[in-house]
Steps between C-alpha positions, in 0.01 A plus 500: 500500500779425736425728734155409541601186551748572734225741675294202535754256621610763781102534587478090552777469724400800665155328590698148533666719793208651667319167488821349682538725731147526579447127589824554753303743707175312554469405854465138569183369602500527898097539515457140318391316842209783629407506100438139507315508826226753365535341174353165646259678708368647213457202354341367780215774498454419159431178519269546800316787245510211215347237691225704674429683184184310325446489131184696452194321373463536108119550385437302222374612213235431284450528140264393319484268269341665186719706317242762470448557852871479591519783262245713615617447843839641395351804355270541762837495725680752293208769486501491887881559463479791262188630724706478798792673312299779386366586845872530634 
């Protein structure tokens, strides 16, 4: 039992160490100024794609009233599925 544990306690500090020493060799950031620059002109083109982008029209639908025709109208709707289905 005590070496395992001892196994695992030298595996921890031996990530610990890599994790340390890992974070020591990142380069800094020197790009941040050009990344902001195309980061706002992204933004920009999105914005422009937002605002001429139109919401397009919803038909509306509808049912009828009667419960018996609603429900023949949804069968009617599923045979034409399974029809179209079956020719694929």
């Amino acid at each position: 039992m005590r070496r395992l544990l001892t196994w695992l306690a030298g595996v921890a500090g031996g990530l610990a160490a890599y994790r340390a020493l890992a974070r020591r060799r990142r380069p800094a950031a020197e790009a941040a100024p050009e990344a902001d620059a195309r980061v706002e002109e992204l933004r920009e083109k999105l914005a422009q794609a937002h605002a001429t982008e139109a919401e397009p029209p919803r038909p509306e639908r509808v049912e009828p009233a009667d419960p018996a025709e609603r429900r023949r109208a949804v069968h009617e709707q599923g045979k034409a599925a399974l029809d179209e289905m079956r020719r694929d």
